[in-house]
mmCIF entry with sequence, helices, sheets and N, C-alpha, C, O atoms, coordinates in Angstrom:
data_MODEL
# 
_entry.id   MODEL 
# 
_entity.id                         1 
_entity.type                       polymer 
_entity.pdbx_number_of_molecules   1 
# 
_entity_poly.entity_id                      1 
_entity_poly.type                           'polypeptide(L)' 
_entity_poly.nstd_linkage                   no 
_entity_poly.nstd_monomer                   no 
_entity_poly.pdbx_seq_one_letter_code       
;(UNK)(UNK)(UNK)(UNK)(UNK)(UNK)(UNK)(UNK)(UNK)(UNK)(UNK)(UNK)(UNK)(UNK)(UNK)(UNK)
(UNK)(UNK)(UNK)(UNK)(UNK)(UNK)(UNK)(UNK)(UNK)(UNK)(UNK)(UNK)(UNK)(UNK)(UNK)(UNK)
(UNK)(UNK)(UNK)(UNK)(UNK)(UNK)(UNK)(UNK)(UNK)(UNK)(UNK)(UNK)(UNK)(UNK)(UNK)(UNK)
(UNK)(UNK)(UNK)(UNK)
;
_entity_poly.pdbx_seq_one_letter_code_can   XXXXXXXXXXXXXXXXXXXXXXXXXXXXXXXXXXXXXXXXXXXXXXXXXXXX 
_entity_poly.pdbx_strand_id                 A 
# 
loop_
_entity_poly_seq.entity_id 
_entity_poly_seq.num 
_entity_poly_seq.mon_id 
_entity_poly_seq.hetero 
1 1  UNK n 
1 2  UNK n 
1 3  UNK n 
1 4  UNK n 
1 5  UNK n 
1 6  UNK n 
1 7  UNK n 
1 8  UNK n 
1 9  UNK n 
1 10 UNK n 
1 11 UNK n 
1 12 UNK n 
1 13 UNK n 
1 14 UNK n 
1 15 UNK n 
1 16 UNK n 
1 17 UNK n 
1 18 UNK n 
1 19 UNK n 
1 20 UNK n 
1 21 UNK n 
1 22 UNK n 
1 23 UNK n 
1 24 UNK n 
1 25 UNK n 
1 26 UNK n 
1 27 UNK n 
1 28 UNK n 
1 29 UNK n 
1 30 UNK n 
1 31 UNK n 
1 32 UNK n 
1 33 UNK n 
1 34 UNK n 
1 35 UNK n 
1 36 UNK n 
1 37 UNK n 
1 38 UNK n 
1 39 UNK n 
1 40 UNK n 
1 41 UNK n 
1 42 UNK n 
1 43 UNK n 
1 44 UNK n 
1 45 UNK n 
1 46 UNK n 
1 47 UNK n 
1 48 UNK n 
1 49 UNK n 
1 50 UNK n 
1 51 UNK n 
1 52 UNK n 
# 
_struct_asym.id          A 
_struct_asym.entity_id   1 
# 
loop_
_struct_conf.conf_type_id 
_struct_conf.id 
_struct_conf.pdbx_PDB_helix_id 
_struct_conf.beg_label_comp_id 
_struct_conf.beg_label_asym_id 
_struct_conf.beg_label_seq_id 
_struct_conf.pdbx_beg_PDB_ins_code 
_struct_conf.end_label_comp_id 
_struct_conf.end_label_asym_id 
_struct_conf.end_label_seq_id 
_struct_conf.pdbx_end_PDB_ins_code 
_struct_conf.beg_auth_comp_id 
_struct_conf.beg_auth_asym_id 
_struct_conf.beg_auth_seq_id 
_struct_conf.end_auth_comp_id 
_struct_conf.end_auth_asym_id 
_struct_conf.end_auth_seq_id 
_struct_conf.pdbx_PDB_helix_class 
_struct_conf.details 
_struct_conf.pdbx_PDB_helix_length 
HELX_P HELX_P1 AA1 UNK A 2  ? UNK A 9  ? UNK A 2  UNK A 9  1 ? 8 
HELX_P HELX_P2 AA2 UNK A 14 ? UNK A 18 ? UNK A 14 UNK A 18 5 ? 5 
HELX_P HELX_P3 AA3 UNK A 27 ? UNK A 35 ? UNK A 27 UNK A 35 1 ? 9 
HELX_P HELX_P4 AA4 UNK A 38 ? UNK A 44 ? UNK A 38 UNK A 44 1 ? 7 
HELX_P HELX_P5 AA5 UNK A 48 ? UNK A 51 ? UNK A 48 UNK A 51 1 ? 4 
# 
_struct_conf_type.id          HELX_P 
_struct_conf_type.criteria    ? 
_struct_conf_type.reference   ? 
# 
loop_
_atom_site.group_PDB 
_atom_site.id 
_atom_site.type_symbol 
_atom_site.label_atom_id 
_atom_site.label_alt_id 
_atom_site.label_comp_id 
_atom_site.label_asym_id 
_atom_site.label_entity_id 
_atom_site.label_seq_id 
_atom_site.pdbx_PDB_ins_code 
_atom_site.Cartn_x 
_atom_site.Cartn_y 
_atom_site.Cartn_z 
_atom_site.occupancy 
_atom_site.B_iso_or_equiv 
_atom_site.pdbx_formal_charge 
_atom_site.auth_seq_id 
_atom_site.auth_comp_id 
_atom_site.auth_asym_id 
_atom_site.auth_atom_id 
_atom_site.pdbx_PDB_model_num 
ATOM 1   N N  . UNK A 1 1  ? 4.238   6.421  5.637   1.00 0.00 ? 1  UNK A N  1 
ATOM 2   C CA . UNK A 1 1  ? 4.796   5.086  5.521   1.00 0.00 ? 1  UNK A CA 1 
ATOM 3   C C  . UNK A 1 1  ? 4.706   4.596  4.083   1.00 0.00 ? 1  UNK A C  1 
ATOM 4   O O  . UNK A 1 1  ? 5.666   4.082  3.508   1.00 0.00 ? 1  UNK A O  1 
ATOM 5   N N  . UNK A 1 2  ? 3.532   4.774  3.537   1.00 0.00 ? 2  UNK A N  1 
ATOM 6   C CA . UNK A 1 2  ? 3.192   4.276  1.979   1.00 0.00 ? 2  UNK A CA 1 
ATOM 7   C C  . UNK A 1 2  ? 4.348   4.895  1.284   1.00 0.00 ? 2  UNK A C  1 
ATOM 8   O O  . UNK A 1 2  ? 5.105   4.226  0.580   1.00 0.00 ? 2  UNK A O  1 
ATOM 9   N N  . UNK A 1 3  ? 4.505   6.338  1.505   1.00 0.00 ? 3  UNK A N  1 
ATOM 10  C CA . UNK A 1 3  ? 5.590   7.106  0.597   1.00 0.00 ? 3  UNK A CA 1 
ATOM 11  C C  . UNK A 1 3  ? 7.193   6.423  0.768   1.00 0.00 ? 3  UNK A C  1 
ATOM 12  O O  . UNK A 1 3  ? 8.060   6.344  -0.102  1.00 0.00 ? 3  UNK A O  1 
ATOM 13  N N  . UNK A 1 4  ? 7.245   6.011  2.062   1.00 0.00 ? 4  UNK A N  1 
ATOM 14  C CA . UNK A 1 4  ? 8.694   5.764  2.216   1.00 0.00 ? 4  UNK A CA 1 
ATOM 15  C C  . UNK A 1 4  ? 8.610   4.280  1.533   1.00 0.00 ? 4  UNK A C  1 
ATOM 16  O O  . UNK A 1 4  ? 9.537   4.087  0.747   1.00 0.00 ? 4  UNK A O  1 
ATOM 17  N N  . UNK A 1 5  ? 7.785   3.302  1.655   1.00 0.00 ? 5  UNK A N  1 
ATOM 18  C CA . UNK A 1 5  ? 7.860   2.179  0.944   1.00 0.00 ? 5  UNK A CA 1 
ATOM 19  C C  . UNK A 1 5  ? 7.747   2.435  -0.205  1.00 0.00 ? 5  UNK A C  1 
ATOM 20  O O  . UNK A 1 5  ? 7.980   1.435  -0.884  1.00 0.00 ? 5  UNK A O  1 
ATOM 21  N N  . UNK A 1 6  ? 7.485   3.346  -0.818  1.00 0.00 ? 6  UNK A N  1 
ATOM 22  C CA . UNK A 1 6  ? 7.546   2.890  -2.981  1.00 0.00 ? 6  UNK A CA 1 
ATOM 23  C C  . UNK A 1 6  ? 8.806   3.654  -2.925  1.00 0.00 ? 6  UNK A C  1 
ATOM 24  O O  . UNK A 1 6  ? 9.555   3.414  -3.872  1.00 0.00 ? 6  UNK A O  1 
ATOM 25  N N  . UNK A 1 7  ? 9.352   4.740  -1.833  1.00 0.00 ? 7  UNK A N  1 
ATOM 26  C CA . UNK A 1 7  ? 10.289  5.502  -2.231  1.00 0.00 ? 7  UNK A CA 1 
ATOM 27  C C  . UNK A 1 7  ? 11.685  3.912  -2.226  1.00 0.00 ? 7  UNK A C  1 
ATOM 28  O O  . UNK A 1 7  ? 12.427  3.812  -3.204  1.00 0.00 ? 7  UNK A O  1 
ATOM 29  N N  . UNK A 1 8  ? 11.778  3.097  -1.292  1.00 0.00 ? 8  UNK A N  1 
ATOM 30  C CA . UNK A 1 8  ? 12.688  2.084  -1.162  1.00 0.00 ? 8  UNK A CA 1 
ATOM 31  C C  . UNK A 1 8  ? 12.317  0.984  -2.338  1.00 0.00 ? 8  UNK A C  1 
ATOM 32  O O  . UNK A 1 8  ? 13.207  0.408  -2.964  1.00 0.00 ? 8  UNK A O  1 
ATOM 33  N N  . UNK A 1 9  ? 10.786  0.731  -2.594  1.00 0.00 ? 9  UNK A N  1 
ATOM 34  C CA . UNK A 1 9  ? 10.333  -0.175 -3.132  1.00 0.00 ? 9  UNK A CA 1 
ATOM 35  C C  . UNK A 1 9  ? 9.933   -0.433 -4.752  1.00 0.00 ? 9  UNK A C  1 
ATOM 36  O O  . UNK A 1 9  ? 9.739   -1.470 -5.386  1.00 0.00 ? 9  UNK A O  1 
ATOM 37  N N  . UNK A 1 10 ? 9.900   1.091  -5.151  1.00 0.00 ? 10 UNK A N  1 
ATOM 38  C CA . UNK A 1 10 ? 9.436   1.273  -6.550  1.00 0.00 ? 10 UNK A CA 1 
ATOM 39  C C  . UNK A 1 10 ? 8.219   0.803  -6.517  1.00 0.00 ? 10 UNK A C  1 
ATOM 40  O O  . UNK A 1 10 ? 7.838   0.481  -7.643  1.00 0.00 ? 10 UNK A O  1 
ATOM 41  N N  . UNK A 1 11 ? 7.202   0.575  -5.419  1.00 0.00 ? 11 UNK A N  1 
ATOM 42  C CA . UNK A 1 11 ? 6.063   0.076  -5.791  1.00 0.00 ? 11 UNK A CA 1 
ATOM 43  C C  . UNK A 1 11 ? 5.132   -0.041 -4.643  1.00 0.00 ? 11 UNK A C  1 
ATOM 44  O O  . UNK A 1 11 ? 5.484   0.277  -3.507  1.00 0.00 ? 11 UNK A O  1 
ATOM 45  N N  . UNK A 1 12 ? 3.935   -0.499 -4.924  1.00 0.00 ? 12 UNK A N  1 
ATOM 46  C CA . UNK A 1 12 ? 3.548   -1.045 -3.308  1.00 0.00 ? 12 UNK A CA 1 
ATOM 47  C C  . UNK A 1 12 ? 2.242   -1.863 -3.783  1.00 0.00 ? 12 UNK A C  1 
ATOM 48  O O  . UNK A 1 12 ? 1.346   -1.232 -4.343  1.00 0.00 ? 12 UNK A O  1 
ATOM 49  N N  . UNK A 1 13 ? 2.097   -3.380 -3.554  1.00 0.00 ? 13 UNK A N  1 
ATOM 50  C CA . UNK A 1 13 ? 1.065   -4.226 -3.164  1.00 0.00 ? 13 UNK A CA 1 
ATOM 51  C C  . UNK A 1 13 ? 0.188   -4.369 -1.773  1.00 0.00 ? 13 UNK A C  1 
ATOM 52  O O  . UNK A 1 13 ? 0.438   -3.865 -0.678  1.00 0.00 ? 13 UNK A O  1 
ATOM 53  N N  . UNK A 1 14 ? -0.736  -5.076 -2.094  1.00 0.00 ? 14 UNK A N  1 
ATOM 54  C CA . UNK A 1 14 ? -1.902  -5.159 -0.958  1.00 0.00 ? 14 UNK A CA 1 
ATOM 55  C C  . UNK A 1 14 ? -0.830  -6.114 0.250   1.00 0.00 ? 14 UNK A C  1 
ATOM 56  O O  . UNK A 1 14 ? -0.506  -5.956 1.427   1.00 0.00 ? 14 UNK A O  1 
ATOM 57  N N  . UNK A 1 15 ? -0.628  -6.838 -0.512  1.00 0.00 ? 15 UNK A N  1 
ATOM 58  C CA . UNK A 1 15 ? 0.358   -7.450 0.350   1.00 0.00 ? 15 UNK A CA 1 
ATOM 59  C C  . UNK A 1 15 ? 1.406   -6.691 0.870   1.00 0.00 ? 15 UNK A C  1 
ATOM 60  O O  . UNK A 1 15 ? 1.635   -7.383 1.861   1.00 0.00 ? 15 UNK A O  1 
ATOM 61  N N  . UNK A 1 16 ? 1.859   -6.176 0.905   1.00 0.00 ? 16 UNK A N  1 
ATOM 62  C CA . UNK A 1 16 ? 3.265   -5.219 1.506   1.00 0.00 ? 16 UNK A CA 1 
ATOM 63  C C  . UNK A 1 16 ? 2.453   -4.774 2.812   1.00 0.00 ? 16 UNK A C  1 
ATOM 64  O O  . UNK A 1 16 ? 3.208   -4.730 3.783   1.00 0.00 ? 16 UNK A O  1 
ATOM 65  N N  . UNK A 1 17 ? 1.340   -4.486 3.068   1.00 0.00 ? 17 UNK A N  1 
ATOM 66  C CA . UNK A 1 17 ? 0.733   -4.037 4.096   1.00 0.00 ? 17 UNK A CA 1 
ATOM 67  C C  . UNK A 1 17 ? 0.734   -5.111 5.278   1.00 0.00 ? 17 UNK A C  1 
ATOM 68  O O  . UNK A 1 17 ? 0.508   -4.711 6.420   1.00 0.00 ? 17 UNK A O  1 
ATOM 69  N N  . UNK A 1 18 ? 1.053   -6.858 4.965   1.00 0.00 ? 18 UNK A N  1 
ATOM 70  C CA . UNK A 1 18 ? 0.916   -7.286 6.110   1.00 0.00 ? 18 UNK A CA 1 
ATOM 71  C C  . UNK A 1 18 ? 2.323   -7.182 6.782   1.00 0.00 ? 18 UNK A C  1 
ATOM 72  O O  . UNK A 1 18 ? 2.345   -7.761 7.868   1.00 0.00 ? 18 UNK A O  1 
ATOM 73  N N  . UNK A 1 19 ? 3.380   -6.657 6.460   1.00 0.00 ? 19 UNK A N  1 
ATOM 74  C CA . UNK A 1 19 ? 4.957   -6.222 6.818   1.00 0.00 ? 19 UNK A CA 1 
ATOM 75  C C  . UNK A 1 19 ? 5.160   -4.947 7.210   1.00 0.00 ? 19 UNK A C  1 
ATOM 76  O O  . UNK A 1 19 ? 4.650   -3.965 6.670   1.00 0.00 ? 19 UNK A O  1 
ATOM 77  N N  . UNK A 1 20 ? 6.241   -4.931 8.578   1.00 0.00 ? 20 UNK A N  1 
ATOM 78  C CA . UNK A 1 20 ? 6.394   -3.869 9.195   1.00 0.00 ? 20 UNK A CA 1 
ATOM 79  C C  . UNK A 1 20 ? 6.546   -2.741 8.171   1.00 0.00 ? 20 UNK A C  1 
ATOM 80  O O  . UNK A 1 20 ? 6.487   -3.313 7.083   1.00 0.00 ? 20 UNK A O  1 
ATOM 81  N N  . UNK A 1 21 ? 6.728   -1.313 7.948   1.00 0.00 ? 21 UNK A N  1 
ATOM 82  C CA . UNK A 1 21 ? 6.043   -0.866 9.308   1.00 0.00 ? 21 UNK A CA 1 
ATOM 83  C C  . UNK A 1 21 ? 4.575   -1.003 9.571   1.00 0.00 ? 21 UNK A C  1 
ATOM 84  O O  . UNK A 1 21 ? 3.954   -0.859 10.624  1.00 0.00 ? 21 UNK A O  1 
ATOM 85  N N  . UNK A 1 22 ? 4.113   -1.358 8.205   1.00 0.00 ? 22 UNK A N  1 
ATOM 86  C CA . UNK A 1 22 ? 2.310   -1.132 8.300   1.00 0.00 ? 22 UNK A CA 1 
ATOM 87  C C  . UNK A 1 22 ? 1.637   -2.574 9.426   1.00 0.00 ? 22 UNK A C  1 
ATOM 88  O O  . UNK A 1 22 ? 0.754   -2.518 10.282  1.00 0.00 ? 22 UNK A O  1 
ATOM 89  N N  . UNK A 1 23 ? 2.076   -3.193 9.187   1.00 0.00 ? 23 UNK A N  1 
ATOM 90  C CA . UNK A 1 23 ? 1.864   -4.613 10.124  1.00 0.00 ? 23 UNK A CA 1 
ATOM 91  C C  . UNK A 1 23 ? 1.457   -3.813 11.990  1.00 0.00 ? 23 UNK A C  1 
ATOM 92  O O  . UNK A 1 23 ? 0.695   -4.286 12.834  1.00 0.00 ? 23 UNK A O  1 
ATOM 93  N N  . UNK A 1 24 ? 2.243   -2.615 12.078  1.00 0.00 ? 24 UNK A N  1 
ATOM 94  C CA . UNK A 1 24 ? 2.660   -2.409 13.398  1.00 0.00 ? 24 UNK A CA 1 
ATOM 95  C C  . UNK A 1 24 ? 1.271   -1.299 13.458  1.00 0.00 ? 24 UNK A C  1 
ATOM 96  O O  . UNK A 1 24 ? 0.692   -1.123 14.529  1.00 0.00 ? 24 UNK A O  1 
ATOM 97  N N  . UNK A 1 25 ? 0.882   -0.677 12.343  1.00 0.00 ? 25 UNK A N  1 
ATOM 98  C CA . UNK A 1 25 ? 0.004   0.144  13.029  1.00 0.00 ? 25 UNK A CA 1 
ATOM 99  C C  . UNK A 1 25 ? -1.577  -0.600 12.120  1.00 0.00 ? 25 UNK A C  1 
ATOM 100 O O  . UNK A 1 25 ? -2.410  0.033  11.471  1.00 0.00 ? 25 UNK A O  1 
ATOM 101 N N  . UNK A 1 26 ? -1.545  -1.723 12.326  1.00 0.00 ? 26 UNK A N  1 
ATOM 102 C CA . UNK A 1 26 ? -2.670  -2.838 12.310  1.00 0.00 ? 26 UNK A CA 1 
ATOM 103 C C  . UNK A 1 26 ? -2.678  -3.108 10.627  1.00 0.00 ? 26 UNK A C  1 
ATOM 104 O O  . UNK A 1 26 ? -3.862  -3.215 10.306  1.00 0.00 ? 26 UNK A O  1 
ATOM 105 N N  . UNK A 1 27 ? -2.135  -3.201 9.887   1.00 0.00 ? 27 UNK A N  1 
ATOM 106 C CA . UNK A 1 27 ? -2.170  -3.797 8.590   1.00 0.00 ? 27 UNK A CA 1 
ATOM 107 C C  . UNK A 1 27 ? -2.729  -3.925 7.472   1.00 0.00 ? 27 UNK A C  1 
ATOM 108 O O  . UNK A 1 27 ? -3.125  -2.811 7.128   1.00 0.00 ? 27 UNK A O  1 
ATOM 109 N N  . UNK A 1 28 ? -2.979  -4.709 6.702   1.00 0.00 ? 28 UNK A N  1 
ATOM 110 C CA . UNK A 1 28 ? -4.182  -4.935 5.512   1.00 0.00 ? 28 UNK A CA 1 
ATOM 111 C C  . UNK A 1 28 ? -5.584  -4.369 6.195   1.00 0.00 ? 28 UNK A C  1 
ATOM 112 O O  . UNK A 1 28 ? -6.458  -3.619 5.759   1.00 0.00 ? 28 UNK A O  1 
ATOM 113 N N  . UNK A 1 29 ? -5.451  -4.901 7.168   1.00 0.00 ? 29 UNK A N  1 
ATOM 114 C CA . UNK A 1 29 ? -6.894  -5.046 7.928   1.00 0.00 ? 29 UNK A CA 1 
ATOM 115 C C  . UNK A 1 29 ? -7.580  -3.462 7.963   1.00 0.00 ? 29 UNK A C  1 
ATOM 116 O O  . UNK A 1 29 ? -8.623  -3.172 7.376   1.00 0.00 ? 29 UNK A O  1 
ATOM 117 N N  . UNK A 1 30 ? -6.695  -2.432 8.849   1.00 0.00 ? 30 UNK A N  1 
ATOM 118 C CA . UNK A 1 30 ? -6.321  -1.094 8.675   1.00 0.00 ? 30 UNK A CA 1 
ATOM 119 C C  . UNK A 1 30 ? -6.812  -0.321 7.639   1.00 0.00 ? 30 UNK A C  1 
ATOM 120 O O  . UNK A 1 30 ? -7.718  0.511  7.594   1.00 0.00 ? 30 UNK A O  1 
ATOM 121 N N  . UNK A 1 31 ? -5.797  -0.892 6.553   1.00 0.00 ? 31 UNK A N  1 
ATOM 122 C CA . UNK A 1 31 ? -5.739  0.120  5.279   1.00 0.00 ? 31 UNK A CA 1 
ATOM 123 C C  . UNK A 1 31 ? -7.278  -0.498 4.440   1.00 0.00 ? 31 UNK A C  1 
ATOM 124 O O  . UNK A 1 31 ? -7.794  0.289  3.646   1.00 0.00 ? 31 UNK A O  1 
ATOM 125 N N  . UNK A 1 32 ? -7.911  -1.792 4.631   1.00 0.00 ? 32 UNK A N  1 
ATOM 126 C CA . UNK A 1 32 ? -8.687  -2.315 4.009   1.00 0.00 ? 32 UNK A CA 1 
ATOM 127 C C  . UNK A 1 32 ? -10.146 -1.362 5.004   1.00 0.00 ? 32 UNK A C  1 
ATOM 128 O O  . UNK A 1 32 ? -11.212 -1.070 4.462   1.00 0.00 ? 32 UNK A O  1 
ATOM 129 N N  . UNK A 1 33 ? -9.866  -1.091 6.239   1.00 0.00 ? 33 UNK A N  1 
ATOM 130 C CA . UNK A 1 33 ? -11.027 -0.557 6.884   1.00 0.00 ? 33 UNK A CA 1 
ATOM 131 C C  . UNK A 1 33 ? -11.261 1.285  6.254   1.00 0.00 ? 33 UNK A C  1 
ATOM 132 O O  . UNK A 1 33 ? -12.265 1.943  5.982   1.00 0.00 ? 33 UNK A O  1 
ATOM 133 N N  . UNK A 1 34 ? -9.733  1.592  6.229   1.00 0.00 ? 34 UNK A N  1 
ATOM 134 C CA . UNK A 1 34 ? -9.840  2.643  5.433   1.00 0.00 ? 34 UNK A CA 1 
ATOM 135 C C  . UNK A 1 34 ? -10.263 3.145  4.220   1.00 0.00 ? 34 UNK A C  1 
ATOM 136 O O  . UNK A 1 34 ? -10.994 4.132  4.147   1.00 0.00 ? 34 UNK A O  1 
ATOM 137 N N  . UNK A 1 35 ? -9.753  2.381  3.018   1.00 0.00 ? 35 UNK A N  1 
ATOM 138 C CA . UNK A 1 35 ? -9.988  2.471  2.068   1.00 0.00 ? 35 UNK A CA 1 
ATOM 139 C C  . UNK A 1 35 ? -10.832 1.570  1.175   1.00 0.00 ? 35 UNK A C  1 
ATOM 140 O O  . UNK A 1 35 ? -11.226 1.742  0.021   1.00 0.00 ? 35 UNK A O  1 
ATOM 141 N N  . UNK A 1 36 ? -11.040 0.317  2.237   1.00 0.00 ? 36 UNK A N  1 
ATOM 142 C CA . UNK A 1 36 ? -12.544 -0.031 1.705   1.00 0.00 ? 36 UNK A CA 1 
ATOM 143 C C  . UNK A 1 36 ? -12.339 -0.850 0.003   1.00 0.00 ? 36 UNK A C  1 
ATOM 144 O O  . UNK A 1 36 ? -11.123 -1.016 -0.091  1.00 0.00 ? 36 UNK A O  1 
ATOM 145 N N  . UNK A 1 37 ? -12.726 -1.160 -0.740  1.00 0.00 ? 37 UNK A N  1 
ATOM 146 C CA . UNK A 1 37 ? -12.707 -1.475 -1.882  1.00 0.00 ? 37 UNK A CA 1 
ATOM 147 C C  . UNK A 1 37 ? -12.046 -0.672 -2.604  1.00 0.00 ? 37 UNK A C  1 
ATOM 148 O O  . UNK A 1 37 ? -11.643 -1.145 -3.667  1.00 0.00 ? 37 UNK A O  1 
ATOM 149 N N  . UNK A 1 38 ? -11.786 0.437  -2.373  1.00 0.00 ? 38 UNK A N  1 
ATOM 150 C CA . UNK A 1 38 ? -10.681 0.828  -3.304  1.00 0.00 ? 38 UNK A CA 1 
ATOM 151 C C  . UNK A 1 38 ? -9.402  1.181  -3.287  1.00 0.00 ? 38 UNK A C  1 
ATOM 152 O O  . UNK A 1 38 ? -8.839  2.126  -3.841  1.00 0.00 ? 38 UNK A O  1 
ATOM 153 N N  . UNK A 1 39 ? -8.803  -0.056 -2.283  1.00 0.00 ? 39 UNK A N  1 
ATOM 154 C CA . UNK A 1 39 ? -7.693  -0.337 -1.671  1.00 0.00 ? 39 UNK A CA 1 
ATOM 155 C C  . UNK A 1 39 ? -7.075  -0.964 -3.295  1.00 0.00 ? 39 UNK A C  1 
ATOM 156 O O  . UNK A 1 39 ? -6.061  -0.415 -3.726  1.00 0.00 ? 39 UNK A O  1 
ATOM 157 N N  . UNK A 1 40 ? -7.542  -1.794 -3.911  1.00 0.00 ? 40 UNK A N  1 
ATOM 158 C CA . UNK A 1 40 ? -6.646  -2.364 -4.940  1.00 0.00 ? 40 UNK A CA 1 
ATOM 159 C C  . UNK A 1 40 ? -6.741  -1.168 -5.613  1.00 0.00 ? 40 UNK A C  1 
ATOM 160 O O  . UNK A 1 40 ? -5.678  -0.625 -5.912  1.00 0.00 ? 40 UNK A O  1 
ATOM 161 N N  . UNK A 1 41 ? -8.250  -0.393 -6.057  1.00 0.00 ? 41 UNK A N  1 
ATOM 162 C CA . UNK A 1 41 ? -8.190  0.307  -7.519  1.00 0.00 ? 41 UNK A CA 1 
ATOM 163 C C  . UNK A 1 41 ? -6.836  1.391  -7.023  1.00 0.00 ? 41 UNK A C  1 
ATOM 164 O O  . UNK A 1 41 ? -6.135  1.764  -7.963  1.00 0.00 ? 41 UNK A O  1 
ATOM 165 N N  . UNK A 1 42 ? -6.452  1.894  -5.648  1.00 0.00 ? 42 UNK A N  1 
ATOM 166 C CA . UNK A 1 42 ? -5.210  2.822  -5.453  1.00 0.00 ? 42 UNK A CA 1 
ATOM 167 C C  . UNK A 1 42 ? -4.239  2.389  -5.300  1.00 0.00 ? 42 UNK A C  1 
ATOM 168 O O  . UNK A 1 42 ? -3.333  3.038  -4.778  1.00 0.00 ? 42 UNK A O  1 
ATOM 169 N N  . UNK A 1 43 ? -4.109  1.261  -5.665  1.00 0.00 ? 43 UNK A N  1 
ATOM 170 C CA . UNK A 1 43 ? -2.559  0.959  -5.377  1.00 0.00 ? 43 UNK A CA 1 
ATOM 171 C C  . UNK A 1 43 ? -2.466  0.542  -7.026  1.00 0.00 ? 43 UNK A C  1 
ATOM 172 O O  . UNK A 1 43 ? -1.508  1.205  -7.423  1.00 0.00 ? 43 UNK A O  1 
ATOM 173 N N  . UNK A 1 44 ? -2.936  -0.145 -8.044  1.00 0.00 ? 44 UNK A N  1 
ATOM 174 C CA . UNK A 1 44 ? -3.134  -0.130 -9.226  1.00 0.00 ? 44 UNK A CA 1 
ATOM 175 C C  . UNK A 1 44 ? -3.082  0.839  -9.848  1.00 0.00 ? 44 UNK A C  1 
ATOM 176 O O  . UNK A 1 44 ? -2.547  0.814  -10.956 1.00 0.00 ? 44 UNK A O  1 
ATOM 177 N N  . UNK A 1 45 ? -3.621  1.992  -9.333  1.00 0.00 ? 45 UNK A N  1 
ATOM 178 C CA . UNK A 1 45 ? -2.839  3.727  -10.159 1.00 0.00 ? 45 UNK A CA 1 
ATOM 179 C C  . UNK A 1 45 ? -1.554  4.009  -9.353  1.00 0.00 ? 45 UNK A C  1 
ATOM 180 O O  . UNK A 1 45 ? -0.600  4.221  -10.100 1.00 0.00 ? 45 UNK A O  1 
ATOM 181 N N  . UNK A 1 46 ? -1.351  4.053  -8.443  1.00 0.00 ? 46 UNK A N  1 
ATOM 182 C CA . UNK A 1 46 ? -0.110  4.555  -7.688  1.00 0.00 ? 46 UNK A CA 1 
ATOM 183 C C  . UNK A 1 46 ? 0.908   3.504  -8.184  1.00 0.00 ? 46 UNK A C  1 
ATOM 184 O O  . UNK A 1 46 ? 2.103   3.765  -8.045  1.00 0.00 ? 46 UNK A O  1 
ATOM 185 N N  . UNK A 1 47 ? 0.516   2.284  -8.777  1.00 0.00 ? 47 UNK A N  1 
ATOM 186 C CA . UNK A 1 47 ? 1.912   1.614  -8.991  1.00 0.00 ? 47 UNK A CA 1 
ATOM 187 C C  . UNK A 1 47 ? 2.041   1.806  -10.835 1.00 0.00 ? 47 UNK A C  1 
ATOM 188 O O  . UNK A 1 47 ? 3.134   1.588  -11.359 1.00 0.00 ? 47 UNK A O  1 
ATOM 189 N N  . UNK A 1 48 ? 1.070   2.140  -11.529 1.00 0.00 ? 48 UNK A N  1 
ATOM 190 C CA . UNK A 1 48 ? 1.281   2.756  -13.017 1.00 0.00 ? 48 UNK A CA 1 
ATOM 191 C C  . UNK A 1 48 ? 1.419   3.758  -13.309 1.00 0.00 ? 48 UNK A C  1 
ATOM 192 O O  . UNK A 1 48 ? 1.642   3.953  -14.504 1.00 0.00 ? 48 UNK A O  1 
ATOM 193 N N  . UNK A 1 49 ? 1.345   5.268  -12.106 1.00 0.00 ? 49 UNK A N  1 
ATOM 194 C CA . UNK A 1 49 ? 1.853   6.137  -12.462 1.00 0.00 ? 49 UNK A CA 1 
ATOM 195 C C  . UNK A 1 49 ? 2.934   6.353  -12.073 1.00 0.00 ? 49 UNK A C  1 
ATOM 196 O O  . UNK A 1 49 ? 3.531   7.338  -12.507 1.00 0.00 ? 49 UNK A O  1 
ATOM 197 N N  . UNK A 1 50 ? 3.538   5.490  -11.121 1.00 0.00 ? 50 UNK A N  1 
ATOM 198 C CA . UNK A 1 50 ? 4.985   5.177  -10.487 1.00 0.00 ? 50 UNK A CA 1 
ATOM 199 C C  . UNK A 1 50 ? 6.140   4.654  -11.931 1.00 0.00 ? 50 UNK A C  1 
ATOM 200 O O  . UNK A 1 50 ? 7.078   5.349  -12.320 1.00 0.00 ? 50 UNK A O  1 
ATOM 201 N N  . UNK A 1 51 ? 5.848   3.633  -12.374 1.00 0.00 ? 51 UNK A N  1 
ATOM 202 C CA . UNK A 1 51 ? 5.793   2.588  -13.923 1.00 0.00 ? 51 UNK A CA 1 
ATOM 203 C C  . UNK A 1 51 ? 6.119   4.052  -14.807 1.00 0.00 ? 51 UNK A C  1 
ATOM 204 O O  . UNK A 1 51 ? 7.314   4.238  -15.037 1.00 0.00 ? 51 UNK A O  1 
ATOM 205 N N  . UNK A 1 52 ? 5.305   4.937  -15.239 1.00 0.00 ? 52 UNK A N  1 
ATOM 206 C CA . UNK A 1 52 ? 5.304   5.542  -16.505 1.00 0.00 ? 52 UNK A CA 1 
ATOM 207 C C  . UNK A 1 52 ? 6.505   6.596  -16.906 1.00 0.00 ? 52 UNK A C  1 
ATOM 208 O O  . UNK A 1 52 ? 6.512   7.131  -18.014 1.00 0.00 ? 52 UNK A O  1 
# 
């Protein structure tokens, strides 16, 4: 899902996670249980090596 959103989006914020499709398989909440605090530091490299 992450891939198909920067592939449409050029990007992806913390926020984009509370919108379908991620909304549907439980959301910020989800990706924040997953990845824990370094939910911003990966989306902050994934959106500057996206950028370069």
């Amino acid at each position: 899902m992450i891939r198909d959103h920067i592939a449409a989006n050029l990007g992806i914020e913390t926020d984009d996670f509370d919108y379908a499709p991620f909304s549907q398989q439980g959301g910020v909440g989800k990706v924040h249980q997953l990845l824990g605090a370094e939910l911003h530091v990966i989306t902050d490299e994934l959106n500057k090596a996206l950028a370069a």
